[in-house]
C-alpha positions as CSV (number, residue, x, y, z in Angstrom):
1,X,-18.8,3.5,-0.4
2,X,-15.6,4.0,-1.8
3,X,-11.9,2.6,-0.3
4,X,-9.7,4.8,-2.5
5,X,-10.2,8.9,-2.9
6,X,-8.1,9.9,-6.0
7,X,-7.3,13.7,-6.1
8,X,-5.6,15.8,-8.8
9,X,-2.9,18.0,-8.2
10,X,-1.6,21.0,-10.3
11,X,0.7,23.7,-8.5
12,X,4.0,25.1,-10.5
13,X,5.8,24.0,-6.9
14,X,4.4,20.8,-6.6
15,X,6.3,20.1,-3.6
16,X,4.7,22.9,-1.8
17,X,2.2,20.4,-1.6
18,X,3.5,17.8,0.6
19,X,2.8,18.8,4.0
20,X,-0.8,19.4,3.1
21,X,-1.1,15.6,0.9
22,X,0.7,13.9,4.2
23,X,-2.4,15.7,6.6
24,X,-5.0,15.0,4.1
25,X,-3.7,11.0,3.4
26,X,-3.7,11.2,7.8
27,X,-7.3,12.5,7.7
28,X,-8.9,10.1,5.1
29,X,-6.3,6.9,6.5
30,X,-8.5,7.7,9.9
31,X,-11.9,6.4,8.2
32,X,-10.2,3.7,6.1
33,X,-10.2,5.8,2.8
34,X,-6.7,5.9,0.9
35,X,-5.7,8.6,-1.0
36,X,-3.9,8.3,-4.2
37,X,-2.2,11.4,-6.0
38,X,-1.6,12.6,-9.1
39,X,0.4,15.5,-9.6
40,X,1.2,17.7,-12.6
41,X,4.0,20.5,-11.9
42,X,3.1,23.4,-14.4
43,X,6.5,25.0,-14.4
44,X,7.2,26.1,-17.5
45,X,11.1,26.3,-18.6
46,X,13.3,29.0,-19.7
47,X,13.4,27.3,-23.3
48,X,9.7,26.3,-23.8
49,X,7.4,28.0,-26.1
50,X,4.5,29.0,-24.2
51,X,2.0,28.0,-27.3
52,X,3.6,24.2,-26.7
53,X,4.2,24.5,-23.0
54,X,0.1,24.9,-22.5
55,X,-0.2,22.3,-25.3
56,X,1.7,19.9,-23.4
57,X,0.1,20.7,-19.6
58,X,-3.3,19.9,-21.6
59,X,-1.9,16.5,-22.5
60,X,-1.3,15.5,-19.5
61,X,-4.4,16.5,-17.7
62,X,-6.4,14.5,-20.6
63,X,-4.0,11.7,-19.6
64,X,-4.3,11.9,-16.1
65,X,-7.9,11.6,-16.6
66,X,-8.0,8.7,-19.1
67,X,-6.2,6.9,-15.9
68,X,-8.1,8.3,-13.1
69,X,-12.2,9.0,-11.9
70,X,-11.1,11.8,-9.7
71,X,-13.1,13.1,-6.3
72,X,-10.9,16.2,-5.7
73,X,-9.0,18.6,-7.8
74,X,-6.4,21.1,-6.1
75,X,-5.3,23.8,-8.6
76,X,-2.8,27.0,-7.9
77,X,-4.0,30.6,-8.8
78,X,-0.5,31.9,-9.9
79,X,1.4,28.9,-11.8
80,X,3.9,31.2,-14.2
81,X,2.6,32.0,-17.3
82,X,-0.4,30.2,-17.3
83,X,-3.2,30.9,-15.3
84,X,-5.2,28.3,-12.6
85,X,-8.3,29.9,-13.7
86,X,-7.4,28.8,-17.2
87,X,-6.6,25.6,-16.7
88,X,-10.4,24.7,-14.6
89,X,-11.9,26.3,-17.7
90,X,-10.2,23.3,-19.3
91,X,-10.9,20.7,-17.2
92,X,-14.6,21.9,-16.9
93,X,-15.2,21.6,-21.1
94,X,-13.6,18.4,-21.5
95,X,-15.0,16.5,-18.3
96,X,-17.7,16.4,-15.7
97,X,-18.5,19.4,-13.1
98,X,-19.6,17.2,-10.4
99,X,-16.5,17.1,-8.6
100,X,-14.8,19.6,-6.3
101,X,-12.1,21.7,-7.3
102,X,-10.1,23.7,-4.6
103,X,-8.8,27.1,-6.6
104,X,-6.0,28.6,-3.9
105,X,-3.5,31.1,-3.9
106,X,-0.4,31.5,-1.9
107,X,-0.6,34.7,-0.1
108,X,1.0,35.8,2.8
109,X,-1.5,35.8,6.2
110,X,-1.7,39.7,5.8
111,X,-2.9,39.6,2.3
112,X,-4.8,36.4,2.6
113,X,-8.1,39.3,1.9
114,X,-6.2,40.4,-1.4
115,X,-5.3,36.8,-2.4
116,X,-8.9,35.4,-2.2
117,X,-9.9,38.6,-4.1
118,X,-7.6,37.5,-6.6
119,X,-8.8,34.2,-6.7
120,X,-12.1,35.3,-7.2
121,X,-11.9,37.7,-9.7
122,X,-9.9,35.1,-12.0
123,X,-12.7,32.5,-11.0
124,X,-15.4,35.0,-12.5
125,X,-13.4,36.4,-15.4
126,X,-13.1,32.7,-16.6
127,X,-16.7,32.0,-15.9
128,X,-15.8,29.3,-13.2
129,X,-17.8,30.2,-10.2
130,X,-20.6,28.2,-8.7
131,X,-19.4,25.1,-10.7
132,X,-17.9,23.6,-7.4
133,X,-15.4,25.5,-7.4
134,X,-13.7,26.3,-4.0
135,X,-11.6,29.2,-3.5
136,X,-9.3,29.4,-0.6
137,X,-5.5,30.5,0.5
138,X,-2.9,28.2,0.3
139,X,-2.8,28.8,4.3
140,X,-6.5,27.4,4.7
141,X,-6.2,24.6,1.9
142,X,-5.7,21.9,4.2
143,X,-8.4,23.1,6.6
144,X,-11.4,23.5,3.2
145,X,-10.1,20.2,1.3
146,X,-10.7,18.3,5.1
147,X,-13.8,19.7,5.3
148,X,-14.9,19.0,2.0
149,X,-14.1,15.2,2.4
150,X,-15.9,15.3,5.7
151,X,-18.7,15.9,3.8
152,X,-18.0,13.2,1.8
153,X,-17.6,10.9,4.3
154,X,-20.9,11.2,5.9
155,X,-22.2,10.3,2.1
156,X,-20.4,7.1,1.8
157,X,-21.5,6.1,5.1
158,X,-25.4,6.0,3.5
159,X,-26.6,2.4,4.2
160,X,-26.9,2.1,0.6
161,X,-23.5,3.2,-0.1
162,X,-22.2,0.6,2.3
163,X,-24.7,-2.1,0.7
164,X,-22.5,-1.1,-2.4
165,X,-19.1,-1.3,-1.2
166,X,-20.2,-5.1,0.5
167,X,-21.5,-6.3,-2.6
168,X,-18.9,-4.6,-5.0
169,X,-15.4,-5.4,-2.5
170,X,-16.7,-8.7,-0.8
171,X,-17.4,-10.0,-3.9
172,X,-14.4,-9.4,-5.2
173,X,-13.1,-10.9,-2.5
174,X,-14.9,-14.3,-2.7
175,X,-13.9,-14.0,-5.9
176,X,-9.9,-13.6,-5.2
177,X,-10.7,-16.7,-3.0
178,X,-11.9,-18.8,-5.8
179,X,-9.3,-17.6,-7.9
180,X,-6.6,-18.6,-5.0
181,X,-7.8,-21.8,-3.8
182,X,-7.8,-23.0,-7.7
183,X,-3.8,-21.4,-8.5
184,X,-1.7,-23.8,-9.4
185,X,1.4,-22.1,-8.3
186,X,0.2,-22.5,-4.7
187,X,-0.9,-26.2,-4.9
188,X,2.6,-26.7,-5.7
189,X,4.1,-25.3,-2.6
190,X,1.7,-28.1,-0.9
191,X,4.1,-30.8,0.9
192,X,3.1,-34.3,-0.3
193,X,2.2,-35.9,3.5
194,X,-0.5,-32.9,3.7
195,X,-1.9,-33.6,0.3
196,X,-3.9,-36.2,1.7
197,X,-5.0,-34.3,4.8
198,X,-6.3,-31.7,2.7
199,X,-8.2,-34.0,0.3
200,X,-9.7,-35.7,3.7
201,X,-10.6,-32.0,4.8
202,X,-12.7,-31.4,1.6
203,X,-14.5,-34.8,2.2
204,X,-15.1,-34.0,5.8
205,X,-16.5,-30.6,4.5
206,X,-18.6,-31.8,2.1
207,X,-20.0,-34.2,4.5
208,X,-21.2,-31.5,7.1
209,X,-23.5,-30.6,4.1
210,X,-24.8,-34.2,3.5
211,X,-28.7,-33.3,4.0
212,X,-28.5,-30.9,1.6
213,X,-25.7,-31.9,-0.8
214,X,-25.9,-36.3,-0.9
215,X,-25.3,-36.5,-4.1
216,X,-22.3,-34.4,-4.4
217,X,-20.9,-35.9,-1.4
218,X,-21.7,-39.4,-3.2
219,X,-19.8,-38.5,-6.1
220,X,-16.1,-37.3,-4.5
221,X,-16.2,-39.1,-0.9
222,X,-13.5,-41.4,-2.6
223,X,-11.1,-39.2,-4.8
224,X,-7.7,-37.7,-4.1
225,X,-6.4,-34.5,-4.1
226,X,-5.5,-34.6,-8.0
227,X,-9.2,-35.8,-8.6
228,X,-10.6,-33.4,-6.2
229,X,-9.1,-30.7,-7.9
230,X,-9.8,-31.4,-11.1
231,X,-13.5,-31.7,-9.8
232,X,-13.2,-28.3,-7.9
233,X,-11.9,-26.6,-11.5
234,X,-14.6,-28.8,-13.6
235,X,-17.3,-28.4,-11.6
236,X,-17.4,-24.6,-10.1
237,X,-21.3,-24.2,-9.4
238,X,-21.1,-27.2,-7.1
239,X,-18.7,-26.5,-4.3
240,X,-19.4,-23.1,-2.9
241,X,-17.2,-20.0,-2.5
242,X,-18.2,-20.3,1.4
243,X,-16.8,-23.3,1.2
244,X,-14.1,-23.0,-1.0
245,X,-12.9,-20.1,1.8
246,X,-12.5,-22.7,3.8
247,X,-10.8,-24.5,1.8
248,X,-7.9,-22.0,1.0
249,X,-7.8,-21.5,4.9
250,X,-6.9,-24.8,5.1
251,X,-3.9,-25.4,2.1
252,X,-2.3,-22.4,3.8
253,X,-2.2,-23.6,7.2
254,X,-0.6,-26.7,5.4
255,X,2.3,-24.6,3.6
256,X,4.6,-23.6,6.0
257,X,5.3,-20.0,4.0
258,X,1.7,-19.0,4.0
259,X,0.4,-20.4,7.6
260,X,0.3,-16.5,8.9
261,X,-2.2,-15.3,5.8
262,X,-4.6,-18.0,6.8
263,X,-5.2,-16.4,10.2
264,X,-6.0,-13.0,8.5
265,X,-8.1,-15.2,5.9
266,X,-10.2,-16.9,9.0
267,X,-11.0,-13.4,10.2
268,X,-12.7,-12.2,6.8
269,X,-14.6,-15.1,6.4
270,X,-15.8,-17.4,9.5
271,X,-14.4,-16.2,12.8
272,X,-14.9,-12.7,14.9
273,X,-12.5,-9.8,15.2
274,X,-11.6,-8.0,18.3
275,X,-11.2,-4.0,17.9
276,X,-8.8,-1.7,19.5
277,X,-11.4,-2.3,23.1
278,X,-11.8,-5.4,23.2
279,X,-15.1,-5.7,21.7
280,X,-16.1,-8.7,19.4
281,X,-16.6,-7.4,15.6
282,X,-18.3,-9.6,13.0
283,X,-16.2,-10.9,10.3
284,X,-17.3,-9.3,6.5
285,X,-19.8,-12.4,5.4
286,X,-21.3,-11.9,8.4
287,X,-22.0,-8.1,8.1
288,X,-22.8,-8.8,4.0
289,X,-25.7,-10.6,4.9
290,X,-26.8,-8.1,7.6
291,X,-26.5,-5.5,4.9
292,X,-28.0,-8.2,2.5
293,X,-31.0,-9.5,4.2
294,X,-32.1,-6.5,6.7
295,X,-34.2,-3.9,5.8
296,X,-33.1,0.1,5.7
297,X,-35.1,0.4,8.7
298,X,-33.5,-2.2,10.4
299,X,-30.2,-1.7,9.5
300,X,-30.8,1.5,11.3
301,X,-29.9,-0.2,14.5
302,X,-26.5,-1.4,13.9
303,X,-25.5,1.5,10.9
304,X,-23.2,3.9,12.5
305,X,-19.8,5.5,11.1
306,X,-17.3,3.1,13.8
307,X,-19.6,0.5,11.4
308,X,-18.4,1.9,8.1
309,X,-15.1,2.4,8.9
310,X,-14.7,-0.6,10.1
311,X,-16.4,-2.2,6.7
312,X,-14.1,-0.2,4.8
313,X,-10.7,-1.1,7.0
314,X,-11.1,-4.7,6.7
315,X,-12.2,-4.9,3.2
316,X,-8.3,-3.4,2.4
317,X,-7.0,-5.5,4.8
318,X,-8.3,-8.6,3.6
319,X,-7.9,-7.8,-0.3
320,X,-4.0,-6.9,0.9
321,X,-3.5,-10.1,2.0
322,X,-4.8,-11.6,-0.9
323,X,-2.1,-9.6,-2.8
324,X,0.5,-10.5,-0.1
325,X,0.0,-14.4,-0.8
326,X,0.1,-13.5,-4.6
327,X,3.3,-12.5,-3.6
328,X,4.1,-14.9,-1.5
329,X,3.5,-17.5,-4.0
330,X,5.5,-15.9,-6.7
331,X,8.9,-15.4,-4.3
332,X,8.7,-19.3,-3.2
């Protein structure tokens, strides 16, 4: 289940494009999926030699696509001298045809009939059609892209999609939480009075766990927070990222400049979340584990779309506030 759609753009106006990019960014934004654009303008200029013009528009597509996996593809009929037809012929040689590519033309409503007609005489002359190519005005675009990544949507939303997206973005998570609650820069920003409150906090944690973990507990109940560091760094395996989430939680509290990111951090990893009616929502270890430890068949019962937009809402959240205390760190 994917949090970022990337689409392609190539139009000789390019900014004719903006209304319909601001609706379609609306649409996705409204099940938690971002879009990112790239856009090529194929104008060519009064100078340019259309031999090196078309060289150059190549160039950039194999760029964009060294950068970029991209879900959707929007390319103009009529773009000057070169043709749109021409350039899907293009992309189609040099890359994968399982992706969908919306071929338009700008025609006026009362010869939308002659502009589709256009478009698909160009798509057949180049030998495009039935390789997911859509063919629509520039009128309907925003109306056949939205349904196209409606159907889309209900594909992410699979319960093994979602499975993916948990263990792909959590992970990453936890793992932007071990890298966090072992960064240096942020230690720093610790004030010495609560260095010894935190050091007592990773005792008192460990000590919840003293059935299971004795020896561990044995070994640090009497270091301080230099030592308990050093173990933390030294010995990764043995203090979990469960509990090393707790752990950041708690050095933010302590620094004054991050106290608000440790709220947001609580949500993602041990306390509930309240959605826009009031209703309690499981925070993202919680709903891993469901996805994690109950069958297909049982997942059934609590799998719905509000579920996977949810999933996919809170996984940018969280990971954004990761970045923000990155940043936070680095102004201080």
């Amino acid at each position: 289940m994917k949090l970022t759609y990337n689409v392609l753009c190539l139009d000789d106006k390019i900014k004719s494009l903006d209304e319909t990019k601001q609706y379609l960014t609306v649409f996705n934004n409204n099940v938690g999926i971002e879009i990112k654009y790239t856009d090529i303008e194929v104008k060519i200029g009064p100078r340019d030699d259309p031999d090196d013009f078309w060289m150059k528009i190549v160039g950039e597509i194999e760029h964009s696509f060294t950068e970029n996996t991209f879900d959707m593809i929007l390319v103009d009929l009529h773009m000057g001298i070169l043709s749109g037809a021409d350039i899907i012929d293009t992309i189609r040689n040099g890359h994968t045809i399982f992706r969908p590519i919306i071929f338009y033309s700008a025609g006026e409503p009362s010869s939308k009939v002659e502009a589709i007609q256009q478009l698909n005489d160009a798509a057949e002359g180049a030998g495009i059609l039935g390789k997911s190519v859509f063919i629509t005005s520039r009128g309907e675009l925003y109306d056949r892209a939205a349904s196209i990544f409606s159907e889309m949507h209900t594909e992410e939303h699979k319960v093994n999609h979602v499975r993916g997206l948990l263990m792909d973005r959590v992970s990453e998570f936890d793992a932007s939480v071990i890298n966090l609650v072992q960064n240096e820069e942020l230690l720093k920003l610790i004030p010495g009075d609560k260095k010894t409150k935190i050091a007592k906090e990773v005792i008192s944690n460990f000590k919840k766990d003293f059935e299971k973990a004795q020896n561990l507990y044995e070994g640090i109940k009497l270091l301080n927070f230099s030592d308990i560091q050093t173990y933390i760094k030294d010995n990764h395996k043995d203090v979990s990222t469960y509990r090393k989430g707790f752990l950041l939680k708690y050095i933010l509290k302590q620094v004054e400049v991050t106290k608000d990111f440790a709220d947001i951090l609580s949500e993602g990893i041990d306390s509930s979340r309240l959605d826009y009616k009031g209703g309690e929502l499981k925070n993202l270890r919680e709903i891993r584990n469901q996805y994690g430890h109950l069958t297909a068949e049982d997942l059934d019962v609590i799998h719905t779309d509000e579920m996977c937009i949810d999933i996919r809402k809170e996984s940018r959240r969280q990971l954004k506030n990761i970045d923000d205390i990155h940043e936070c760190i680095k102004g201080a």
